[in-house]
MIVEXNU-335563 format. One record per residue: residue in three letters; x, y negated, z of N, C-alpha, C in turn. Coordinates in steps of 0.02 Angstrom, whole numbers, padded with zeros to 5 digits, always signed. Example, Ala and Ser with C-alpha at 12.3 -4.5 7.8 and 13.67 -1.06 7.14 Angstrom:
BEGIN
ALA+00660+00284+00390+00615+00225+00390+00660+00165+00390/SER+00642+00112+00354+00684+00053+00357+00645-00002+00394/
END
This chain:
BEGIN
UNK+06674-02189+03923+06611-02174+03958+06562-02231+03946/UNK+06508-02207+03929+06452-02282+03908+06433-02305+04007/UNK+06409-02372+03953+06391-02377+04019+06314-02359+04054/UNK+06318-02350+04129+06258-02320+04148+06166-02361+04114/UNK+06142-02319+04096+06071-02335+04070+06029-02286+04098/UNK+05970-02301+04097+05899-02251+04115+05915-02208+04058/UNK+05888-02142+04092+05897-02076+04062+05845-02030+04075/UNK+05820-02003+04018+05755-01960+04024+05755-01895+04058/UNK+05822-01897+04083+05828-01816+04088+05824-01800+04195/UNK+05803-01747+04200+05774-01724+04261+05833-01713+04311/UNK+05898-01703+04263+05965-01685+04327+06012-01698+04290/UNK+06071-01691+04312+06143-01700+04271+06191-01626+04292/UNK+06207-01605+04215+06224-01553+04225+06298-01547+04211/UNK+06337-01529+04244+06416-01529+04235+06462-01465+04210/UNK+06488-01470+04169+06524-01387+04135+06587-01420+04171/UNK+06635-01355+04197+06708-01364+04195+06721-01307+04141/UNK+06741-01324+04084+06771-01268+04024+06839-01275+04039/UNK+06874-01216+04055+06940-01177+04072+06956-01128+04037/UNK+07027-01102+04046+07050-01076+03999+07006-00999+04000/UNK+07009-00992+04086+06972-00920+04122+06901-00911+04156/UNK+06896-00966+04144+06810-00979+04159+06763-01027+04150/UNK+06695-01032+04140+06655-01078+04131+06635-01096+04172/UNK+06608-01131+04236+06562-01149+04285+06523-01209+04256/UNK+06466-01215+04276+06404-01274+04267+06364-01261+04340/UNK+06376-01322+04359+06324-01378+04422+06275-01405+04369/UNK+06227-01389+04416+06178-01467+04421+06177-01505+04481/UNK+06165-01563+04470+06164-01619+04516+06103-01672+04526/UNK+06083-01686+04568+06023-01702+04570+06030-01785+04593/UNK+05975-01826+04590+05987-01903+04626+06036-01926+04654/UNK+06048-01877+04704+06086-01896+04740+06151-01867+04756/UNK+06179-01838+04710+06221-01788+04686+06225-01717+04741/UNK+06171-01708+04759+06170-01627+04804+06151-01582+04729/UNK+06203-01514+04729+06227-01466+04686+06136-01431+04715/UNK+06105-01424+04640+06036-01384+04646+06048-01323+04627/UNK+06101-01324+04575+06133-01267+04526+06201-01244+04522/UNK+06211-01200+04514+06299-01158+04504+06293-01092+04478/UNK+06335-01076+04441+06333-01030+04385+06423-01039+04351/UNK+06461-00969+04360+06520-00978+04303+06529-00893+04291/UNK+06566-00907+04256+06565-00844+04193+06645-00837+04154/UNK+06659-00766+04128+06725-00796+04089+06719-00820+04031/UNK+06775-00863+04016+06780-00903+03958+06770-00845+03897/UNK+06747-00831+03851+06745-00797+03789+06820-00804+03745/UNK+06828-00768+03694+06911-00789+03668+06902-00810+03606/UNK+06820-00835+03589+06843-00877+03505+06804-00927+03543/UNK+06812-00954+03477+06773-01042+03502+06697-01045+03491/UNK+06655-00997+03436+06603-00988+03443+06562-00957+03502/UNK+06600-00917+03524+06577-00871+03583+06572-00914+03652/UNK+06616-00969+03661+06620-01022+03701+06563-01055+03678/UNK+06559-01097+03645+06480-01122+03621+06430-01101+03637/UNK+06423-01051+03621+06364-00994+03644+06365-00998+03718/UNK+06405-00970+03743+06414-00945+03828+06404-01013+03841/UNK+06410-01081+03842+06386-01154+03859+06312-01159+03848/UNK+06309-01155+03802+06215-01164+03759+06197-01118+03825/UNK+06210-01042+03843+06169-01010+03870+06165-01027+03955/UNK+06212-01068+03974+06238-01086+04056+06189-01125+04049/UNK+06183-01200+03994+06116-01228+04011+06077-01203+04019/UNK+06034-01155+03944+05985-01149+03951+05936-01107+04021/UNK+05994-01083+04050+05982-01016+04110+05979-01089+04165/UNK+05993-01124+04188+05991-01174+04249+05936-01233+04227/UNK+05917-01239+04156+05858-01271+04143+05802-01249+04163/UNK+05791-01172+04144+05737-01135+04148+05753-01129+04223/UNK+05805-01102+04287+05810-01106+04327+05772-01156+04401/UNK+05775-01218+04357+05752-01294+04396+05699-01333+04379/UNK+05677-01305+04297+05612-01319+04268+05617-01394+04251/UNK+05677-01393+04192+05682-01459+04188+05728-01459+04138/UNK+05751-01522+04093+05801-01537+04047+05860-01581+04098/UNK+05930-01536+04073+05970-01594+04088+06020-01632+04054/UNK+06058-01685+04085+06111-01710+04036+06165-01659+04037/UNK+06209-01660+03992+06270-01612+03997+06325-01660+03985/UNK+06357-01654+04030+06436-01676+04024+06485-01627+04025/UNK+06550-01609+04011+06605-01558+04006+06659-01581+04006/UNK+06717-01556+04050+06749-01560+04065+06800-01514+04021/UNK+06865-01542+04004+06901-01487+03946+07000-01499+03976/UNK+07018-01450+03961+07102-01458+03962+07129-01497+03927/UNK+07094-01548+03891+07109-01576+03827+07112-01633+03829/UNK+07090-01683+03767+07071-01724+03759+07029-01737+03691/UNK+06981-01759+03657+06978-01779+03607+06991-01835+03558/UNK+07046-01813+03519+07056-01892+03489+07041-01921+03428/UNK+07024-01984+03440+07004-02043+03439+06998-02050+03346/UNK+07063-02019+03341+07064-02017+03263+07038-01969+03211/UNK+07032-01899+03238+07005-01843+03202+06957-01836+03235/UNK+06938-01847+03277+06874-01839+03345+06882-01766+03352/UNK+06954-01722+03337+06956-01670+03366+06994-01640+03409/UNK+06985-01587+03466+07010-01598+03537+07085-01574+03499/UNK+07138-01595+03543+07209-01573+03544+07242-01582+03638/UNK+07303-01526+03600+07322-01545+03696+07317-01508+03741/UNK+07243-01461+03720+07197-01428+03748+07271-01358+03770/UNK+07253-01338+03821+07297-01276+03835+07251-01215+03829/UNK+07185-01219+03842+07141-01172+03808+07137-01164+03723/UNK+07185-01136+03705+07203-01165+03626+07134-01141+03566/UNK+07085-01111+03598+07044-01111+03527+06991-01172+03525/UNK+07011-01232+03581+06958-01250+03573+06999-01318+03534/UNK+07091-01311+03520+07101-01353+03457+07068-01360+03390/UNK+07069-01411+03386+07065-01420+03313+06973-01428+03299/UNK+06949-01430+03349+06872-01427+03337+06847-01495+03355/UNK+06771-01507+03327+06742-01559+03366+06696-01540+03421/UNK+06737-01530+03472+06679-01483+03505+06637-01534+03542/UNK+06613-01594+03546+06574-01652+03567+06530-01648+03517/UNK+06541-01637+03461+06476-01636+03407+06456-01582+03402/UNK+06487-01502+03405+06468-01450+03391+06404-01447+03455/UNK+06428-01444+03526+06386-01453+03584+06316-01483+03555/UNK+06329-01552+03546+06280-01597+03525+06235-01553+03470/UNK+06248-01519+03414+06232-01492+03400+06170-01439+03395/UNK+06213-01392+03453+06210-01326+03466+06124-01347+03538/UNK+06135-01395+03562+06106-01416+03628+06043-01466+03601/UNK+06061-01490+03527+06002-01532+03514+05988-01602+03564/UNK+06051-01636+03578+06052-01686+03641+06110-01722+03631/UNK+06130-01797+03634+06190-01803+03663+06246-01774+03736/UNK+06293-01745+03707+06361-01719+03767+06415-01751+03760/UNK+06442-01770+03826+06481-01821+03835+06545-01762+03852/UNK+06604-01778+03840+06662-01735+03851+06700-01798+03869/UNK+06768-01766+03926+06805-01799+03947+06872-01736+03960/UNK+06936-01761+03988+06983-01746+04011+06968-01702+04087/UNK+07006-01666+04092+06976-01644+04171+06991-01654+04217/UNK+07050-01729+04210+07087-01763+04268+07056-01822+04256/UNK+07008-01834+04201+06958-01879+04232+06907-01861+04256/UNK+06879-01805+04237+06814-01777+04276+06848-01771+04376/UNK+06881-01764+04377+06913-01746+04439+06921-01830+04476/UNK+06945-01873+04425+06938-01943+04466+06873-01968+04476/UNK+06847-01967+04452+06776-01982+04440+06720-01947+04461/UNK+06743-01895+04491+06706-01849+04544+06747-01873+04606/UNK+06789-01887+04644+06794-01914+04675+06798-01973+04702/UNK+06773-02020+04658+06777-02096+04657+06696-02101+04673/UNK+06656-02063+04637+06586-02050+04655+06569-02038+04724/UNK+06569-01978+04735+06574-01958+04799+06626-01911+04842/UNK+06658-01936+04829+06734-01906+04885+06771-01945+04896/UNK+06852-01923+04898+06891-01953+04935+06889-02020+04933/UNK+06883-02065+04856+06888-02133+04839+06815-02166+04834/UNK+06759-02104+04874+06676-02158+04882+06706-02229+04921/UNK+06679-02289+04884+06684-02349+04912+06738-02390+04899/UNK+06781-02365+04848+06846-02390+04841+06807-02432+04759/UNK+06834-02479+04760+06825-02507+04691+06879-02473+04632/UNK+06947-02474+04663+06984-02444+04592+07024-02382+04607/UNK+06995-02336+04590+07028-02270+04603+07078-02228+04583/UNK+07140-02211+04594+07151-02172+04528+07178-02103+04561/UNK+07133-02062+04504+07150-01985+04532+07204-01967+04498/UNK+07226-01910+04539+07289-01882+04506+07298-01785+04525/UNK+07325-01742+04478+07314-01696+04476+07374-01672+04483/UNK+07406-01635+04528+07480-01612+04515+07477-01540+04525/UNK+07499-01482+04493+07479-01418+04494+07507-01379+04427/UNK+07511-01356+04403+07540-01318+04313+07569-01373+04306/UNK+07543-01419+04288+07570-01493+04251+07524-01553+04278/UNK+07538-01596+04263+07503-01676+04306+07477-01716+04257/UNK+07419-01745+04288+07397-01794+04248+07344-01828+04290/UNK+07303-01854+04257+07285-01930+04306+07237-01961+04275/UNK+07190-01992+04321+07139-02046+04307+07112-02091+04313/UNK+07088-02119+04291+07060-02215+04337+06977-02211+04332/UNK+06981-02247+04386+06901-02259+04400+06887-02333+04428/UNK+06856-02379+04392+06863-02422+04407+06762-02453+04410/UNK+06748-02492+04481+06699-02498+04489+06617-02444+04465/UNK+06654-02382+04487+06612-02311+04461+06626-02295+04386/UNK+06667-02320+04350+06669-02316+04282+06722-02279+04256/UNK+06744-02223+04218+06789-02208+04208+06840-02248+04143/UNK+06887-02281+04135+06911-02298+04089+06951-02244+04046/UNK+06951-02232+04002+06961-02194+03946+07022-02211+03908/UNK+07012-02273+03906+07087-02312+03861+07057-02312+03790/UNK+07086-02367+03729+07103-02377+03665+07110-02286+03649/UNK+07167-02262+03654+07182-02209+03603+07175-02134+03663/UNK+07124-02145+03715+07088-02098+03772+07163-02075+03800/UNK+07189-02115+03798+07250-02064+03863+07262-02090+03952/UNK+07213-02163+03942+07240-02190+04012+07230-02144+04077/UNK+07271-02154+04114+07288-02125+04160+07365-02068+04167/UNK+07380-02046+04092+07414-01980+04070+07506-02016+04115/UNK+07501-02016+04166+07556-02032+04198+07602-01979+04214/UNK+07557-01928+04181+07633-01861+04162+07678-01847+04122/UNK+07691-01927+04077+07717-01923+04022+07751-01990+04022/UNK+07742-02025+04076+07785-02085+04048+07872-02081+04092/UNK+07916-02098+04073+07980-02096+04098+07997-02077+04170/UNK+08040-02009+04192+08062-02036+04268+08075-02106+04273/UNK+08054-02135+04327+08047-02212+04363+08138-02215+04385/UNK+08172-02263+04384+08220-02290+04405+08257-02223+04418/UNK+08277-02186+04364+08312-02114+04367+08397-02108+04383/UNK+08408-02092+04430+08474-02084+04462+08518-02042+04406/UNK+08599-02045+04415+08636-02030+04386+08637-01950+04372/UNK+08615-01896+04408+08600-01844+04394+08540-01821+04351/UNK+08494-01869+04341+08412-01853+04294+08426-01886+04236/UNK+08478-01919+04217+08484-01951+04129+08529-01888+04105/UNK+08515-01875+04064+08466-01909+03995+08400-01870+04028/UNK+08383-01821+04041+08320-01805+04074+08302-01736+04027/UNK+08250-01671+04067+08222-01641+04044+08182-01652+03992/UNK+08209-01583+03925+08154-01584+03876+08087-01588+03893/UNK+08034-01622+03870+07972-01611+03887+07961-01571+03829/UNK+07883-01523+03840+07838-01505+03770+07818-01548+03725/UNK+07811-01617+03744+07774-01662+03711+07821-01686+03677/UNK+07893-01668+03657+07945-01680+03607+07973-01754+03636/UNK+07946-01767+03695+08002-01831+03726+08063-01798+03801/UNK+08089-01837+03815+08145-01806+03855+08129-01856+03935/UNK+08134-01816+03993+08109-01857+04045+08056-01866+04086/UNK+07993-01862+04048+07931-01850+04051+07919-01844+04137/UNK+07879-01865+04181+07863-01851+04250+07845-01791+04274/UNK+07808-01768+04219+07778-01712+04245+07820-01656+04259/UNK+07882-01646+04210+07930-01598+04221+07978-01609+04278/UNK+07953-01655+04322+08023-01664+04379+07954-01653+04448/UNK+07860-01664+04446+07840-01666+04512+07799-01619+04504/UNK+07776-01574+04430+07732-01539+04454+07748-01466+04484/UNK+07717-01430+04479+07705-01374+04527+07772-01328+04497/UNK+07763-01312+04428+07807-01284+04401+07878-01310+04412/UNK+07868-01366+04397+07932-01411+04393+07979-01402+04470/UNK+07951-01416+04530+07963-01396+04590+07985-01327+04614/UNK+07954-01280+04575+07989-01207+04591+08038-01209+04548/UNK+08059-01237+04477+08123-01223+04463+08174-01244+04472/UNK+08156-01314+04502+08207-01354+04531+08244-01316+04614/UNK+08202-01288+04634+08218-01262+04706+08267-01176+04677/UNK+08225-01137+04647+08214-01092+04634+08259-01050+04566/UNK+08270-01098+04505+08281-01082+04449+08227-01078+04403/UNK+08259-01060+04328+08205-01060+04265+08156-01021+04276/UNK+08167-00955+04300+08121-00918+04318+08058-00905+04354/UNK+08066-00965+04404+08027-00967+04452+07958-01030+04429/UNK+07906-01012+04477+07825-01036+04417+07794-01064+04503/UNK+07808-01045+04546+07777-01059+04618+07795-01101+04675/UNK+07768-01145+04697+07802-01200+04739+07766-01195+04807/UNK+07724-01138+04816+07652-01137+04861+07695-01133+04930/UNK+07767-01083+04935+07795-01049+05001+07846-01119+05016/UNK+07852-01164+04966+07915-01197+04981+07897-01241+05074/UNK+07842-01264+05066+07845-01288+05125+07849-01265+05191/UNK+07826-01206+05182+07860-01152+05261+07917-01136+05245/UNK+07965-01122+05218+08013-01095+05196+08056-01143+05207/UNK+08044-01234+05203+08069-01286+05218+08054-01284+05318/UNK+07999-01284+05319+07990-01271+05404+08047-01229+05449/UNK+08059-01165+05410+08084-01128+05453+08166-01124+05446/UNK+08185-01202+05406+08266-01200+05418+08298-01191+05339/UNK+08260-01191+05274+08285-01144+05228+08305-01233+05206/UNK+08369-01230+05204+08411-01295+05165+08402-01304+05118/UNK+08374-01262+05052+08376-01253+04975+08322-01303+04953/UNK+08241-01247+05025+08218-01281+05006+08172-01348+05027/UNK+08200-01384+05075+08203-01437+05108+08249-01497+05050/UNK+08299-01476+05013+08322-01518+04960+08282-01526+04920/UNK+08253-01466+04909+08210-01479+04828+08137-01518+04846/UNK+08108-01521+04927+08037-01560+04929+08078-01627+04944/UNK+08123-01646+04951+08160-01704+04954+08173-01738+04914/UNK+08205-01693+04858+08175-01733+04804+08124-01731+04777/UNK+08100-01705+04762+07998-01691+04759+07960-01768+04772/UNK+07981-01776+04814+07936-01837+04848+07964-01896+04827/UNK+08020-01903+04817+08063-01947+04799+08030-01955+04725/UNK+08055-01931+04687+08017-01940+04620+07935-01921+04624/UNK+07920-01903+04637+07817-01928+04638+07802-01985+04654/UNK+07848-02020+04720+07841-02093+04764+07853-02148+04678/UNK+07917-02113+04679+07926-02178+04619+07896-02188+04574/UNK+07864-02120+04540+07806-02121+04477+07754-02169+04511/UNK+07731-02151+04575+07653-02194+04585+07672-02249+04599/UNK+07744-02276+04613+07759-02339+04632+07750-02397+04567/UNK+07759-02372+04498+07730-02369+04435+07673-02380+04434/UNK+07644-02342+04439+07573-02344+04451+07533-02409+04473/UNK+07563-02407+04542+07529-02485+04565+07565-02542+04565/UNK+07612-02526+04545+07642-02591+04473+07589-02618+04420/UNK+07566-02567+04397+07535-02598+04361+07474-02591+04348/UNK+07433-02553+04405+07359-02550+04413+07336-02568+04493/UNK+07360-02551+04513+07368-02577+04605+07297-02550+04616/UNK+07270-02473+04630+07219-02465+04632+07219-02484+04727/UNK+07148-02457+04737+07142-02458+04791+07137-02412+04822/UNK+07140-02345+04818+07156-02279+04846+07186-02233+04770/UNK+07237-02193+04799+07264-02134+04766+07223-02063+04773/UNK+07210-02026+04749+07173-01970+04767+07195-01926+04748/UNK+07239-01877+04781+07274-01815+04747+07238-01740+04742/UNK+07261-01715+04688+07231-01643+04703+07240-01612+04652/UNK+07219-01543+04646+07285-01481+04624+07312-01454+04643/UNK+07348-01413+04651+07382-01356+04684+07429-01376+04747/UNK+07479-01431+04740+07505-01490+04773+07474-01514+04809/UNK+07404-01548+04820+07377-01606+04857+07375-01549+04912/UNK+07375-01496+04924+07385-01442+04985+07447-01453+05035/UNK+07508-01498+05005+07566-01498+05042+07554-01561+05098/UNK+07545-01542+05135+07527-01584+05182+07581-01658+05199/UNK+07655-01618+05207+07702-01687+05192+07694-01740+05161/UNK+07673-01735+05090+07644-01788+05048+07612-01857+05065/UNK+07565-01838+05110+07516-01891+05141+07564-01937+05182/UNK+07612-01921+05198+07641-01958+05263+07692-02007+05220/UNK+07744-01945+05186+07819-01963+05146+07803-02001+05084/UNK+07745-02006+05063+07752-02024+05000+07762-02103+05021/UNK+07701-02135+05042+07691-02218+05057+07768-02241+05080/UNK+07794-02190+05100+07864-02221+05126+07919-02237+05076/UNK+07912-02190+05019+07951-02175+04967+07903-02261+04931/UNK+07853-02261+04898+07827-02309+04860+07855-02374+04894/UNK+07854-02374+04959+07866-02444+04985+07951-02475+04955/UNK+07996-02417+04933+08049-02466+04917+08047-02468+04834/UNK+07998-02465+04808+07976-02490+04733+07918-02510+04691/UNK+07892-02530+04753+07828-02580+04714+07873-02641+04742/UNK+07820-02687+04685+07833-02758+04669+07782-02797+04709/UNK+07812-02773+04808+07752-02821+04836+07794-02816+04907/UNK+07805-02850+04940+07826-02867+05021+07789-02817+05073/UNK+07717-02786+05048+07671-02756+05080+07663-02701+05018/UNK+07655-02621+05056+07618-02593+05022+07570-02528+05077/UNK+07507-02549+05058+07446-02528+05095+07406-02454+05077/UNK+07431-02462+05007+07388-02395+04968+07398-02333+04980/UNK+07329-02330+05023+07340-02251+05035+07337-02198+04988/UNK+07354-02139+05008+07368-02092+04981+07326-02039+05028/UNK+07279-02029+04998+07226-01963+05029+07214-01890+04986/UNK+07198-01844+05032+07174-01783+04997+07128-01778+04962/UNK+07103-01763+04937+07032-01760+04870+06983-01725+04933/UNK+06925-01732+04924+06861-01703+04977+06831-01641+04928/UNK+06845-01644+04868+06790-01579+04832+06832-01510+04795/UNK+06896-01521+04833+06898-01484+04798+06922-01455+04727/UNK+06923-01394+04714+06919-01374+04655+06861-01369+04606/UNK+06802-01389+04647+06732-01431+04634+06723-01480+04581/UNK+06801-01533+04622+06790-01591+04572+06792-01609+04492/UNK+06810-01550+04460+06814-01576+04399+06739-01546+04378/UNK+06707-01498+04398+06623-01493+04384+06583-01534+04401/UNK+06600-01572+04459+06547-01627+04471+06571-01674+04431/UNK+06634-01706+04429+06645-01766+04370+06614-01755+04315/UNK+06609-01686+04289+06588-01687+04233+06525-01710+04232/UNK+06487-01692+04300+06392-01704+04286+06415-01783+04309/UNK+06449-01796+04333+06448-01885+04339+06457-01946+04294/UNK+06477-01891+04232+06478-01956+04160+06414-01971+04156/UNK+06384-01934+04175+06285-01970+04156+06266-01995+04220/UNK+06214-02056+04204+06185-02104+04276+06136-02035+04294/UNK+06120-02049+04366+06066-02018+04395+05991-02029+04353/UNK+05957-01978+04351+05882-01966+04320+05854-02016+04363/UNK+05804-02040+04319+05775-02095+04328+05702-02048+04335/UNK+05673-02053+04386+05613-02035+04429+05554-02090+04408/
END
């Protein structure tokens, strides 16, 4: 993310591009939403282009004004081909879609991850406003994560920082070695033991994709699945205990399908406290404030506020 400069433009405009839909905000000074607009995703990659070009141009003419565009993607773009991969919306592999935009829009467009648009929409204005080092985190299909540090999003050398859905179960007990295949062709991986998916099959079996009932179902006596949020928490505690090992932010910010389980907030800090590398551990662990919002506003938040 560059860093903030004066900008000619009248608003900041935010895409969340998904696999099933497009939405674009605008955002104004003071980040109050002037604009909203989403649509379904198209199924080639030109048709996506297009359906973007036309979300601006309809909320430009809308507000009587030019804005910046930032976008938010399933992806990432890397560093070495400058083309997105990763992406689970798969036509938008293999493209440069930061230059095609740029392009197509006649403007610089800034693209990011959508678990950084999501930290960085809340480090802005939500859960982590006022925190100097933030890091968001997304748990839901699969997990992933972001840093925000003094309003800034860090990106990393080869753009993956934050991707804490991929590094090793943490201090893995005798039943998790050698560890689940991941997709990403390593074995172990975090994401396959806390996210959403991962949680219904552990309770549930292979079959099962849903973790939404486990916590009433734990309420009302069900043993199965009271084991499986038991361990749930147990391994998420230890991943973020990782975490502020070695970033020690100053608030956690969860959200995704998960940051809904209310247990979390309480059990987790308890779980981290017997594996960080500190006598004290303070870091809270809060709910996200925007929402399923947040990865559209992160997106309009890679650009500074219009300069008046």
């Amino acid at each position: 993310m560059a860093e903030p400069t004066p900008t000619p433009y009248d608003f900041r405009l935010g895409i969340d591009l998904g696999g099933t839909k497009i939405e674009i905000i605008a955002l104004g000074a003071a980040g109050a939403v002037a604009h909203r607009r989403r649509l379904p995703t198209p199924a080639s990659y030109e048709g996506t282009l297009q359906a973007i070009a036309d979300l601006v141009l309809q909320a430009e003419q809308a507000l009587g004004g030019r804005g910046s565009v930032g976008v938010g993607i399933p992806g990432v773009i890397s560093p070495a081909s400058g083309l997105v991969k990763n992406a689970n919306s798969q036509v938008l592999n293999g493209h440069a879609l930061d230059r095609d935009l740029s392009a197509k829009l006649a403007r610089e467009v800034r693209v990011s991850n959508d678990a950084n648009c999501f930290a960085l929409s809340e480090a802005s204005d939500g859960a982590g406003h006022g925190h100097r080092t933030v890091f968001g985190v997304i748990v839901g299909t699969g997990c992933g994560g972001g840093i925000v540090v003094d309003g800034r999003l860090i990106d990393g050398r080869q753009r993956v920082a934050g991707e804490w859905g991929h590094i090793p179960l943490p201090w893995p007990k005798p039943d998790e070695v050698p560890g689940i295949p991941c997709w990403c062709g390593q074995r172990g991986c975090l994401e396959r033991y806390i996210s959403g998916t991962a949680l219904a099959i552990d309770c549930d079996g292979p079959e099962a994709r849903d973790a939404s009932t486990l916590p009433a179902r734990a309420a009302a006596g069900e043993a199965r699945a009271r084991a499986a949020l038991a361990r749930h928490v147990d391994r998420m505690g230890r991943g973020l205990a990782v975490i502020i090992n070695i970033l020690d932010p100053d608030v956690i910010v969860l959200g995704g399908g998960l940051s809904n389980m209310e247990h979390l907030y309480a059990a987790l800090p308890k779980v981290m406290q017997q594996y960080v590398f500190s006598d004290v551990v303070t870091t809270p662990v809060v709910r996200n404030r925007h929402g399923d919002s947040s990865g559209v506003r992160g997106a309009a938040w890679m650009w500074p506020p219009p300069v008046r």
